[in-house]
N, C-alpha and C positions, 0 to 999 in steps of 0.2 A: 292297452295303454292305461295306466292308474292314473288316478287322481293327481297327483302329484308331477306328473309327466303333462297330465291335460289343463293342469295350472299353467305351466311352464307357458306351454302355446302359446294362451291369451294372454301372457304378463311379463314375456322376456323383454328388457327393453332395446328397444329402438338402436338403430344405426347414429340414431344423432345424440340420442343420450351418451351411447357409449364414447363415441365419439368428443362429446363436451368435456367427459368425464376425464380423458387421453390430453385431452388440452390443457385444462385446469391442472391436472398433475404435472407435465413439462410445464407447466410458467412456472408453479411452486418452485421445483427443483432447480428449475434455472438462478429463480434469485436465492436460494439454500444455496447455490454453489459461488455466489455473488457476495456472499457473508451475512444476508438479512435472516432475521428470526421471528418473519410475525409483523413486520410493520405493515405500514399502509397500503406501500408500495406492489407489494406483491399481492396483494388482494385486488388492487387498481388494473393488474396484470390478467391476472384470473377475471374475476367481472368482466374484460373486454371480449375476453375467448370464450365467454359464455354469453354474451349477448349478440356476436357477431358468427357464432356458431349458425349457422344458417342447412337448409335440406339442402339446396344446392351449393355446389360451389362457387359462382358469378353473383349468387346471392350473398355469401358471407364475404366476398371482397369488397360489392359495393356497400355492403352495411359495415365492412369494417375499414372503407375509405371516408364515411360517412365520422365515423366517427373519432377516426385520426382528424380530419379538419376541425370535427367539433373540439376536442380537444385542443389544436394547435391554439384555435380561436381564444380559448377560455384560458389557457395556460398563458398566453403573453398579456392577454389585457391582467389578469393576476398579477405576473410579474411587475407589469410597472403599475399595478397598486401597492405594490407592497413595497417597491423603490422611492414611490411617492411620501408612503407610511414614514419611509425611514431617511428620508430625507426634510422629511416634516414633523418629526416626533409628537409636536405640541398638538397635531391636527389630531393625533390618536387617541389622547388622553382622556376626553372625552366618551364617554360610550356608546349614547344619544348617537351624536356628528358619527363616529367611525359607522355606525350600524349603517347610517342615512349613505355614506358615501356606499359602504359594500351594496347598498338598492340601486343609487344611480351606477356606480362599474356595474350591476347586472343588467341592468337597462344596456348601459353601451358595447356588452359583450354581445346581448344575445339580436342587437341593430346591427350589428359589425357583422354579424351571420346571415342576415335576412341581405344587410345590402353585397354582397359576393355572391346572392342568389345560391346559399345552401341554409334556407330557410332551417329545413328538415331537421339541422344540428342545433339549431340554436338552444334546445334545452338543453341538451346536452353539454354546449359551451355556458352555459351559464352555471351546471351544476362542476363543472372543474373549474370553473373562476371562483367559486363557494371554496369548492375543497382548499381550492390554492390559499386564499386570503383569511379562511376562520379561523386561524390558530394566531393571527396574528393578535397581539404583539410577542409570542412564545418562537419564533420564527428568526433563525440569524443568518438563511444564507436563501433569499428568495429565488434569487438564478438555480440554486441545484434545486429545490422545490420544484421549481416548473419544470425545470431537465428531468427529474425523476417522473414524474406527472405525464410526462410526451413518453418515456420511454415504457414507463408500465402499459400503453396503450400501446404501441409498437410494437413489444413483445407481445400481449397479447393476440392482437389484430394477424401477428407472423403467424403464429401459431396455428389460432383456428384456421387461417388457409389451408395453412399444411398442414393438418392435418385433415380438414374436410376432403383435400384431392384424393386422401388416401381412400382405397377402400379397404373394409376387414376382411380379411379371409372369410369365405364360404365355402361350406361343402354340400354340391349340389346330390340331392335324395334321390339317387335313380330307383331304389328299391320301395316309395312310395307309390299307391295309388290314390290320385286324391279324386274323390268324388264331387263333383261342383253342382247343385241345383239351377237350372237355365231360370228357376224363378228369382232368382237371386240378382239374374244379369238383366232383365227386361220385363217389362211389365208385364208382356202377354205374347201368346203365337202368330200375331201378325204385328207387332211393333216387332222395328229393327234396333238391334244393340246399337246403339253409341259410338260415334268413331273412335273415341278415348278407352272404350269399356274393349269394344273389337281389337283395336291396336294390343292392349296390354294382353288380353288374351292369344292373338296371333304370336306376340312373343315369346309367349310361357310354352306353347304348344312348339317353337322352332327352337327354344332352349333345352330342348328335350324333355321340358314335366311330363309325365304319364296321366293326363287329366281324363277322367270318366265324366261327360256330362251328363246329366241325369233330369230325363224332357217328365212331362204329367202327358205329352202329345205326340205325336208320330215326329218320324224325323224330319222332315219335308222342312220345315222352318229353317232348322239348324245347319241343314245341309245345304241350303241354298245359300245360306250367310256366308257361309265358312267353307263353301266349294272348293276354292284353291287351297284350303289347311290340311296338311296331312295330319290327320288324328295321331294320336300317342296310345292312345286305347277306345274301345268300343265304346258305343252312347249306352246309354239304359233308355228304353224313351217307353211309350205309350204306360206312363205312369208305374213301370217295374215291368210290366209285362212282355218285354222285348228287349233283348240283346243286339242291337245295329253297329256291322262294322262299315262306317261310313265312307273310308277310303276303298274297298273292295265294292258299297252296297249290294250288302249282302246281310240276314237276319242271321246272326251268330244260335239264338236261341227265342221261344217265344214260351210261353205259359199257357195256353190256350182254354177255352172254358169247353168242359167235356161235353161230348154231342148230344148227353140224357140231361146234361144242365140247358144249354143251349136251347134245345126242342121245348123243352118245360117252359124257358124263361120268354121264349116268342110265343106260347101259347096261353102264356098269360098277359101278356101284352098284345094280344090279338085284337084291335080297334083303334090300337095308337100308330103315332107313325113314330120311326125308328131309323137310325142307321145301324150295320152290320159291318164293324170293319174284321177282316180277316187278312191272313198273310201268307202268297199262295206263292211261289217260288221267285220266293223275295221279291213279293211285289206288295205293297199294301192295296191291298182293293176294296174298295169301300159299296154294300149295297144299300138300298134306301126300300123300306117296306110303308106303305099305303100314302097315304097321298097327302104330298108335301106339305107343311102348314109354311106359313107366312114367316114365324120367326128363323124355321128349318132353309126356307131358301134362299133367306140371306145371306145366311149362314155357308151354305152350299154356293151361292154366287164366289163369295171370298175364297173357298178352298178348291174350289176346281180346278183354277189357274195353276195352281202347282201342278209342275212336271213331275213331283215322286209322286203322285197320290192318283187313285185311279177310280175313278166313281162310274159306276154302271149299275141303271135301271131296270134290273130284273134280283128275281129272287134264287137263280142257279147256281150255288155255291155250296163247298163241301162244309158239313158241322165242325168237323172234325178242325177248320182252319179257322174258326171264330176266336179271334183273343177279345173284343170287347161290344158292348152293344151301347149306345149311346141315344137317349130321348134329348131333344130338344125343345125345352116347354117356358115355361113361367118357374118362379121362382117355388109357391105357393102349390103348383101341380109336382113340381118336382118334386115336394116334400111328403104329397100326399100318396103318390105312387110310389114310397120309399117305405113309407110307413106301412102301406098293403102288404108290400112283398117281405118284407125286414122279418116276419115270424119263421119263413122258411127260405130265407137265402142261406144259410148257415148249412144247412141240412140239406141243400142242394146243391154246397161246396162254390157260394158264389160268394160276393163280395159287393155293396154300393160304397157310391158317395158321389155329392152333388157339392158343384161350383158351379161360380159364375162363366156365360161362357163368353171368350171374346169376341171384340165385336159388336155384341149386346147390350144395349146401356141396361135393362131390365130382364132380360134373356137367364136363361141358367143350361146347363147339362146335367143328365143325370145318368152316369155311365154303371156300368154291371161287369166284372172283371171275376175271374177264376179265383178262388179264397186267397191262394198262395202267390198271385201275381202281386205282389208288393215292389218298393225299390228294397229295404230289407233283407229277402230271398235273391232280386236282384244281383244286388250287390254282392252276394257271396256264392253267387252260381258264376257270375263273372270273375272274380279274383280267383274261384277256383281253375277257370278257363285258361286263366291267365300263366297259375300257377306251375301250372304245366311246362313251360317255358323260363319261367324265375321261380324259383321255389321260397324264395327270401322275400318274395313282396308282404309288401303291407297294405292294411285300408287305410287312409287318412282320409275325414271328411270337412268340405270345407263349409261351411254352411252358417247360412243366419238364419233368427228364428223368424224373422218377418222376412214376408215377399219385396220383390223391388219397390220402394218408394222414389230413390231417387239416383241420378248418375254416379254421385256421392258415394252413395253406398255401394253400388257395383264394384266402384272402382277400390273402395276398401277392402272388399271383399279379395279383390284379386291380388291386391298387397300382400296379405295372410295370408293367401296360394303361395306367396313369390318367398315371401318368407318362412314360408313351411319345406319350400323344394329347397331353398337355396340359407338357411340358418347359418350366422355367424359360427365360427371355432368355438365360442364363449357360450353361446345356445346349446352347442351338442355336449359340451363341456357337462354340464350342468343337468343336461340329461340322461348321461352315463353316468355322473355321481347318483340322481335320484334311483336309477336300477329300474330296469323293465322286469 
C-alpha cells in the first residue's frame, strides 16, 4: 500500500459530506433550471440542505421540520412588516424609527416561536424575518419575497431527506484482512467490551469482514465474550506468539521458546517465582514454579475461573511446548530483572518486555517470549495460512496508536473497520486512480 493509497484511508470523506455535497448540487440545479443565476434564493435553498443534512435520517427530518417552522414563523411576520412599510411609507423615511421597528418585529418573531412552544427555531425565525425585511425600502413585491423564502427552505429541507435515505453504493472488501488490536476495543483482559463496542463488532463479523483480532494474552477473554461469534479468521493472541482458530479451538500455529532457551532461562531465574504457560494439544496449560507471592495470587485467583485456561501445580511439562514465561512482580523488580538478563537474551534467541498487568493497581508482568514470536511474524505466518485458500488476500490494519481510553474511541475505531470493508464507489474510485 503507498503512501498515497494510506492517505486515502484516513482522509476520504465521509458518507455525510458526500452526501451534503449530492444535496447542495440538486438544489443549484433545480433553481438553474427555474431561470435564477446566483441570487439569493438558491443559496437560501443550499444552506437549508446543508444544515439539515443530518448522520441519521429522522434526524435530518426533524431538524429540517424545525426549520421549515422557523422559517414559516419569520417569513410571515416579514411579510406583514413590509405590508405595514408600504402601507405607511412615512413610518420608513426615517432610519432611526425603521431600524427600531425591525428590533421590536424581532422581538415579536422570535416570542411568536417560543409561545407555539418551538422555542428551538426562534433564531432561526428571527434571522429570515432579517433577511425578509433588510432590503427594504428596495423591495416591490413583499408576498413573492416571503414565497421565495418558504420555498428555498422546502426545497432545501426535500432534498436533504432524500437524499439522506439514499445510501451510496459500497463495495464490500472480501479480499481484505484486517487486523484489529483487542487493545484498541477494551481496556484490559478482564474488563468486558461495551454493548455498543460488542454490537458493532458482532455485525462486522456476520457481514462477512475477515477480521484478525490480535490479543498481547491467551484467548480465554475473547472467546468467552464472543462464544456465539463465528470468526472470519483466526486470533493472533498471546502477544504474536499463537495462531488460535477460535471457532474449531484449536492452535493454528505457535512460536515456541526452544528447550536450550527455555532450560537457560528457568535456570536463571531459579529463586523467583514464575509462570510457564505452554500449549499441549490445544490446550493452554499454565505451570506456576516456587511459591506463590501475594501479588501472583491475586492474579491467579482472577484467571483460574476460566474454562480455556488450565493451571496446574507441578513442574511436569514438556520444554519443547513453552511459548512464554511470565514474572509477576513490582514494577521496579520488573525492570531490574530485565536489565540482568537484557545482555544475553538476544543470543539466547529470546525476546522481553514489561507491562502493567491487569488487575493490579501497582502490579506489572514481565513476560520472555521466543525472538521471532512477535504479532509482525504473526501476521504474515497467518495471511500466508490463509493464502492458501485466497490467493488475492491482503493485510489491512486497523489500528490506533494509543490503547483504549475510552468507548469513544472503540467505537471509532470500528467505523474505520466498517469503512475500510465496506468504501463507497467514489473511495475505490480514487484508489484505482492513485495505482497500487
Amino acid at each position: 500500500m503507498n503512501k498515497f493509497t494510506r492517505y486515502f484511508d484516513w482522509h476520504l470523506p465521509g458518507q455525510r459530506i458526500l452526501k451534503t455535497c449530492v444535496a447542495v448540487t440538486l438544489c443549484l440545479i433545480f433553481y438553474m433550471l427555474r431561470g435564477y443565476r446566483g441570487e439569493t434564493m438558491p443559496a437560501e435553498a443550499a444552506i437549508t440542505a446543508v444544515i439539515c443534512m443530518q448522520p441519521f435520517v429522522h434526524r435530518t427530518t426533524e431538524n429540517g421540520l424545525n426549520r421549515f417552522m422557523g422559517t414559516i414563523i419569520g417569513a410571515v411576520w416579514g411579510f406583514l412588516f413590509l405590508l405595514l412599510m408600504m402601507s405607511f411609507p412615512a413610518i420608513g423615511k426615517n432610519r432611526l424609527v425603521l431600524y427600531l421597528l425591525m428590533g421590536l418585529g424581532t422581538l415579536v418573531t422570535m416570542h411568536t416561536a417560543v409561545l407555539i412552544r418551538r422555542a428551538d427555531t426562534s433564531g432561526l425565525a428571527a434571522i429570515v424575518f432579517i433577511c425578509v425585511v433588510i432590503a427594504y425600502p428596495d423591495i416591490e413585491d413583499p408576498l413573492d419575497q416571503a414565497f421565495h423564502r418558504i420555498l428555498g427552505v422546502m426545497v432545501g429541507t426535500t432534498v436533504a431527506t432524500v437524499v439522506n435515505a439514499m445510501s451510496l453504493p459500497r463495495v464490500k472488501q472480501r479480499d481484505r484482512v484486517f487486523f484489529v488490536p483487542t487493545m484498541n476495543l477494551t481496556t484490559d483482559q478482564f474488563a468486558q467490551l461495551s454493548p455498543p463496542v460488542l454490537f458493532r463488532l458482532e455485525r462486522l463479523f456476520q457481514d462477512g469482514a475477515t477480521i484478525c483480532l490480535m490479543s498481547k494474552h491467551a484467548p480465554a477473554f475473547h472467546t468467552s465474550q464472543l462464544a456465539h461469534v463465528k470468526y472470519t479468521a483466526p486470533m493472533i493472541v498471546m502477544d504474536g506468539a499463537a495462531i488460535y482458530d477460535a471457532n474449531e479451538n484449536v492452535y493454528l500455529a505457535t512460536t515456541n521458546i526452544c528447550p536450550a532457551s527455555s532450560r537457560w532461562l528457568m535456570k536463571r531465574l531459579e529463586g523467583y517465582s514464575y509462570f510457564v504457560y505452554t500449549v499441549h494439544r490445544d490446550r493452554n496449560c499454565i505451570y506456576h514454579h516456587g511459591e506463590m507471592t501475594d501479588l501472583e495470587r491475586s492474579v491467579y485467583t482472577q484467571l483460574k475461573r476460566s474454562p480455556y485456561r488450565y493451571y496446574l501445580d507441578d513442574d511436569h511439562f514438556s520444554l519443547s511446548d513453552v511459548v512464554y514465561i511470565k514474572i509477576v512482580t513490582t514494577g521496579d523488580e520488573a525492570d531490574r530483572i530485565q536489565r540482568e538478563l537484557e545482555p544475553m537474551l538476544e543470543k539466547m534467541k529470546l525476546r522481553s518486555i514489561v507491562r502493567p498487568q491487569a488487575g493490579l493497581a501497582e502490579g506489572c508482568s514481565l513476560y520472555f517470549y521466543a525472538i521471532h514470536a512477535d504479532m509482525p511474524h504473526a501476521q504474515a505466518h497467518l495471511l500466508h495460512l490463509m493464502k492458501q485458500e485466497n490467493p488475492d488476500l491482503e493485510m489491512h490494519e486497523i489500528i490506533e496508536e494509543k490503547a483504549y481510553l475510552t468507548e469513544h474511541d472503540a467505537i471509532r475505531l470500528l467505523k474505520r473497520l466498517k469503512n475500510a470493508y465496506e468504501p463507497t464507489v467514489l473511495s475505490t474510485w480514487i484508489k484505482a486512480i492513485s495505482g497500487k
